[in-house]
N, C-alpha and C positions, 0 to 999 in steps of 0.2 A: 966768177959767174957760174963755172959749172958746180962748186960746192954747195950755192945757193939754189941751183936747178934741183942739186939730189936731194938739200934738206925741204925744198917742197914736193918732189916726189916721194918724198917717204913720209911726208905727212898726210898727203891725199888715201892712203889706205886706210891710214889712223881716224881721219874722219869720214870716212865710210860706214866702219866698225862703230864707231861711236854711234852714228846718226844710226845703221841696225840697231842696236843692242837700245837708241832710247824706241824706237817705233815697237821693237817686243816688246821691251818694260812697259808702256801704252798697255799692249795688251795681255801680259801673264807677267808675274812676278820670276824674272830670270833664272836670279839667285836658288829661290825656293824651287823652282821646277827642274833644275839643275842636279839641285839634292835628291831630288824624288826620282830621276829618272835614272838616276845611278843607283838607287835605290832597289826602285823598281826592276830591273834586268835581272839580278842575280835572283832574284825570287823566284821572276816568272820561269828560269832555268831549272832551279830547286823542286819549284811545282810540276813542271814536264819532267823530270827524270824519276819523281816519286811516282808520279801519274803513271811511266812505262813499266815499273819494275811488275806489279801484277801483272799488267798490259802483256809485257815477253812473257810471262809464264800459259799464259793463254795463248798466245801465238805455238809456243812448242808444243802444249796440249793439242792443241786446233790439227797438227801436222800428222797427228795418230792415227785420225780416222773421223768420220762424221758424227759419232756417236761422243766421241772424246771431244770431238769443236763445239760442239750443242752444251754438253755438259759443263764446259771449263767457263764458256760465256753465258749460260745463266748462273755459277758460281759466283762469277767472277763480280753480274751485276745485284745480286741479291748481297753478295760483302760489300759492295758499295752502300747499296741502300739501310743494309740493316747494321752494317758494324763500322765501316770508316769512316760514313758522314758519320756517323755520331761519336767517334773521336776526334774527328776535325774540330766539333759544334761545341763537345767538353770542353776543349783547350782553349776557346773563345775566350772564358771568364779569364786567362792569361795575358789577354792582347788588352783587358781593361785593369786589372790589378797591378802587371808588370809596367805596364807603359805610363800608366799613373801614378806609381811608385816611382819608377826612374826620374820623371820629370818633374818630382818633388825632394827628390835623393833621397829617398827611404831605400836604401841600395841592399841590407840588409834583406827587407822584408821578401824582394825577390827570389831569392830561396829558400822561402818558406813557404810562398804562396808557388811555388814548383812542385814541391815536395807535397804540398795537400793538393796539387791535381794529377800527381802521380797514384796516388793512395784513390781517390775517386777514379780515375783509369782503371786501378785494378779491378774495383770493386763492377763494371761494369763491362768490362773485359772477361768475366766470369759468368756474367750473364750474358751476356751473346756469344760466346765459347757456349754453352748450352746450348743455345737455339741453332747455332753452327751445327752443331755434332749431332739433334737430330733433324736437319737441313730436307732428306731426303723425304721425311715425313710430311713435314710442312707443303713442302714446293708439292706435294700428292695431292694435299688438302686443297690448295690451290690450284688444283687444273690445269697441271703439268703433267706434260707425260711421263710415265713411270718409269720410265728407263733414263731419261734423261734426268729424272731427278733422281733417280739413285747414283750417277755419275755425277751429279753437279753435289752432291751430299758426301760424296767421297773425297773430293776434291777441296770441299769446306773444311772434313777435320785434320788435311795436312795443312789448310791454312793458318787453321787456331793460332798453331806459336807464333805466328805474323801479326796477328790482331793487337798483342798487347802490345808488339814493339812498334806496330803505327800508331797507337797510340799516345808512349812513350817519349817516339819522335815526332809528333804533333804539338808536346808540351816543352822539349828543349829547342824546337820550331819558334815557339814563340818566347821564351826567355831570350833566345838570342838574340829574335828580331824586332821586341820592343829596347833590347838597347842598343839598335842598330848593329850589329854583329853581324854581317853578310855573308861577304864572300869566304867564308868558311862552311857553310851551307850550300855553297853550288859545290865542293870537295868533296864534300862528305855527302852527295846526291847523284851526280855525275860516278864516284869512282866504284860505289858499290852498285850502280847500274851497269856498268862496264864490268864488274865482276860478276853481276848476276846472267851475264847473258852468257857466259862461259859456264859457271854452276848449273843452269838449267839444259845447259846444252850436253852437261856431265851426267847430269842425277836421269834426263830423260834416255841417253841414246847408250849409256856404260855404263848403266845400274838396270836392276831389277826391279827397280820401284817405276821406272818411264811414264807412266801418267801420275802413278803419283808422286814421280820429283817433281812436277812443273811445281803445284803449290808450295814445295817442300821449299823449292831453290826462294821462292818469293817469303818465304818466312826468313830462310836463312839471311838472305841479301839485306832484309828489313833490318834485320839485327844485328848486322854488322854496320849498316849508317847509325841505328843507336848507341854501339860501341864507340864508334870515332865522337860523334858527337859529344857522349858521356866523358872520353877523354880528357877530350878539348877544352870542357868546361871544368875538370879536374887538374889538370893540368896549368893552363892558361894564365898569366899573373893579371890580365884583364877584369877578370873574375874575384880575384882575393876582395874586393869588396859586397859583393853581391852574390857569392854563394863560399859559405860559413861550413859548408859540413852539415851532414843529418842532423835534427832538431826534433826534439820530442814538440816544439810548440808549435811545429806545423799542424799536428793533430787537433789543435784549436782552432783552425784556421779551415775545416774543411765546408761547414757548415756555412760560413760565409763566401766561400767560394762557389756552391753546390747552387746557393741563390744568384749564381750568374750565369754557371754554367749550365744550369739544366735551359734555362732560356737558349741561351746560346746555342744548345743541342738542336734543342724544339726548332730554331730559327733554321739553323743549317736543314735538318731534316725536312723540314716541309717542303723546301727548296727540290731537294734530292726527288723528294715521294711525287713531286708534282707531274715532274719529266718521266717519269715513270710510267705513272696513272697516263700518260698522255700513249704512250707506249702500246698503254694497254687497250685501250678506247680503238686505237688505229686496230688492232684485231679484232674488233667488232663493227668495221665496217666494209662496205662492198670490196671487191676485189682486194680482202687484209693484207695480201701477201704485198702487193705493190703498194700499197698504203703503210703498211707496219713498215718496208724497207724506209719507203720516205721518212715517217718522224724517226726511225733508230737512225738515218741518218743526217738528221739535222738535230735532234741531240750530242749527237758528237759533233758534229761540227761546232755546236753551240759551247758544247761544253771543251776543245780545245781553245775556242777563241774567248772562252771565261778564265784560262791559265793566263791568258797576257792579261786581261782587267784586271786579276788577281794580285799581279805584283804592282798597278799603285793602287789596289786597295789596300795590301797591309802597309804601301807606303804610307795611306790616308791615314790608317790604323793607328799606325806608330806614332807619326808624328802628331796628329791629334790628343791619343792619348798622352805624351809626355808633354806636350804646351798646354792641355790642363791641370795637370797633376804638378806643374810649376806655376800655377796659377797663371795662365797668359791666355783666355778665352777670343782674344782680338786674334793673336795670332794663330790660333786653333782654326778659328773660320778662315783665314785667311789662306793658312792649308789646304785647306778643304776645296777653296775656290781653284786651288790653282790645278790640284787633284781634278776635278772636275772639266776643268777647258783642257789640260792633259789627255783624258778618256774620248772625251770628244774628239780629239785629233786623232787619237791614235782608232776610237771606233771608225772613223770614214777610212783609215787605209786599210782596215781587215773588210771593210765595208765595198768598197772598191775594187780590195782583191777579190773578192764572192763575185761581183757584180759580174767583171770583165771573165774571171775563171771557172765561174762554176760548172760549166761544162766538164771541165780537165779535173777538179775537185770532184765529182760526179763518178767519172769513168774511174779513178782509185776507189770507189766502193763496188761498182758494178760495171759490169760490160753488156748491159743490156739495154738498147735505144728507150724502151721505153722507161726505164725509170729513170733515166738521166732525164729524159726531154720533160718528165713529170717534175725531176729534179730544178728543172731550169723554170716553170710556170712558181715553182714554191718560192724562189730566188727573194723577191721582193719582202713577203712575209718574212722571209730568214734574217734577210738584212734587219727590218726593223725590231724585231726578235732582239738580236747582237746589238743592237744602239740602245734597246734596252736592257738589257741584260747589263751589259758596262757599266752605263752608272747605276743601277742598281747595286750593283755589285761595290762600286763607290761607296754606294752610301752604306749599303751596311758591314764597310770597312768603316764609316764614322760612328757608324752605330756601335758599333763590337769597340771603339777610341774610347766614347764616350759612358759607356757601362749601360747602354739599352737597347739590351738585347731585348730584354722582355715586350717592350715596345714594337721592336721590329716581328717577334715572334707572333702578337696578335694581328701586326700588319698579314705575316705570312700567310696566316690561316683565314682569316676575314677575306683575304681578294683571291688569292688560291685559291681556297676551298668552298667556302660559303660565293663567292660572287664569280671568279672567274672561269672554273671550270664547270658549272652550270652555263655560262655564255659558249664555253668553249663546244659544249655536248651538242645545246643548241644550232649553233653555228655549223658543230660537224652532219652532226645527222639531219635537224629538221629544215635547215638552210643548204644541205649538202652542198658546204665547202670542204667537207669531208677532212683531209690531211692538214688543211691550213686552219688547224685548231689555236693558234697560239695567243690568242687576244688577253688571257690571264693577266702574261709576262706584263704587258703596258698597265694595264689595270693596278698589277704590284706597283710598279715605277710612281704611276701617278699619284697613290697614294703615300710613299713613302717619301717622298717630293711635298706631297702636303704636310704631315707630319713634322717633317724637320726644318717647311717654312716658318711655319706655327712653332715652333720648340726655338729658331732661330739660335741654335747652337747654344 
């Protein structure tokens, strides 16, 4: 009797587990969100440790003096705007050549379609390497204070040698991660961020150069994750099929890629320049000083809590693109679906944390009642902001899957530009809602929601 006690007590957990596992399956495909969410972590780790490495360069600058903290953060956001999204946005045509390669076994072709976006990297890498070095001019042109831009133009031409190695690492970014190749990427992210915070801690406080190690140490540190990485992928016997060694016929190959990537660019950038423009608009309205704090700090908040979206969009990404490119369009959408109620879950808990924290989130920007409490009236706006912003962000991880970029890119500019920040201006000055400009953000979503109803994958 008691054998037969224990063998139905140990079957009662069994169907437990079973009857959970059928009521998820009900509702999201398991197996497939299982993948993605294993997927997903090492990325969004990848993406926060690249995201700090400039980040600590500007913090050690920041510690110099006022004049040094002013200068290294508008540096720091004008490289963003003018040179990294637009390596980011190059490397895109990678996430639709390589992942659509891969899932067709054209294993080959993967390092060759590397290799002609390494060759367009340079070529444009050289041109904003220009515009960097005379940085100090421009940001003059622009209505910057003089002194601050000649500090934040200083600071641009130690970054230069950094530009082409994010670049670099933006392209062996996505070779690796259309063939799922992961957790080699949080290594080679994580260790040279832990190296870099020692380097800049050198070059500022036991060199001569001290404001200008900060950028130095973030060029340096950049180029040594593209080292490791370059290794890895030289090295590696995972690799013997899909990267061959330099090839003169990549050079054929650039032209075709150039008609992915410049969309791509376009896509990412309008993105960047939007949050920007928003930036900017908060200085031109009553009380800017409390207003500009507010949207600079709900763009970072936005834009830390777009590094978690981020990793299952290039979940989306990958797997999208490789179940096309194997010809499997059912299971491509079916990705996608599961992508999508994924973002959804995981926006309500960054959604929920804002809600219940934003106080305690608030007071690490500022220690002053009133823009926290201003901070806490924005709350609602922010939240709905981040729920769209995630699956956007989705989508044009399927966007970037499927090779339409150029699609998304007119989406960008049409509701960005043409529709949304017109409502936005509206809204801020002649409705003075003043800081709670962000109605664009849903305006993109909704359309790009339409689009891909209509396209139906």
């Amino acid at each position: 009797m008691s054998s037969h006690g224990d063998a139905e007590t140990e079957k009662r957990p069994l169907l437990k587990n079973n009857t959970a596992e059928r009521c998820w399956s009900k509702i999201i495909d398991v197996d497939e969100a299982k993948d993605q969410i294993l997927f997903a972590l090492p990325m969004i780790l990848t993406n926060v440790a690249y995201y700090f490495i400039p980040l600590v360069s500007v913090m050690f600058a920041g510690h110099l003096g006022e004049l040094e903290l002013a200068g290294s953060n508008l540096a720091n956001s004008w490289a963003a705007v003018s040179g990294f999204a637009l390596m980011v946005g190059l490397s895109g045509a990678l996430e639709t050549l390589c992942g659509q390669g891969y899932g067709a076994k054209q294993y080959m072709m993967l390092g060759i379609y590397l290799q002609a976006s390494c060759i367009i990297t340079i070529i444009f890498a050289i041109a904003v390497s220009v515009l960097w070095w005379y940085s100090d001019i421009v940001l003059t042109l622009l209505h910057q204070d003089p002194q601050i831009s000649k500090a934040a133009g200083l600071y641009l031409k130690y970054l230069i040698p950094g530009l082409l190695a994010y670049g670099f690492l933006q392209n062996i970014l996505r070779f690796l991660q259309t063939q799922s190749v992961i957790v080699p990427l949080v290594v080679c992210s994580l260790l040279p961020l832990l190296l870099h915070i020692g380097i800049a801690y050198a070059l500022v406080h036991w060199t001569a150069l001290a404001y200008k190690g900060a950028p130095l140490a973030a060029s340096i540190s950049l180029w040594i994750s593209v080292l490791m990485l370059g290794l890895y992928v030289l090295k590696a016997k995972k690799f013997k099929d899909t990267w061959k060694g330099f090839r003169s016929e990549s050079l054929g190959h650039i032209f075709s890629n150039l008609k992915i990537a410049l969309p791509s660019a376009a896509m990412v950038c309008l993105e960047y320049w939007a949050f920007e423009i928003l930036v900017l608009l908060a200085g031109l309205m009553p009380n800017s000083e409390v207003t500009t704090s507010l949207i600079a700090m709900c763009v970072n908040t936005e834009a830390i809590a777009y590094m978690v979206a981020y990793g299952l969009s290039a979940a989306a990404s990958t797997r999208v693109s490789n179940e096309l490119g194997a010809g499997n369009p059912g299971r491509a959408k079916r990705a996608m679906t599961v992508t999508l109620k994924l973002t959804i879950l995981l926006a309500l808990c960054v959604v929920l944390a804002l809600s219940f924290g934003h106080n305690l989130w608030a007071s690490s920007f500022s220690d002053s009642p009133v823009i926290i409490n201003a901070y806490a009236t924005m709350t609602p706006f922010l939240v709905a902001s981040i729920v769209c912003d995630f699956i956007q962000g989705i989508l044009s991880g399927v966007a970037r899957g499927c090779g339409w970029q150029h699609m998304a890119m007119f989406i960008n500019l049409a509701t960005y530009y043409l529709i949304g920040m017109p409502i936005a201006a509206l809204l801020g000055f002649q409705f003075k809602l003043y800081a709670k400009v962000k109605l664009q953000v849903l305006i993109n979503l909704l359309a790009k929601i339409y689009y891909f109803t209509k396209l139906n994958l």
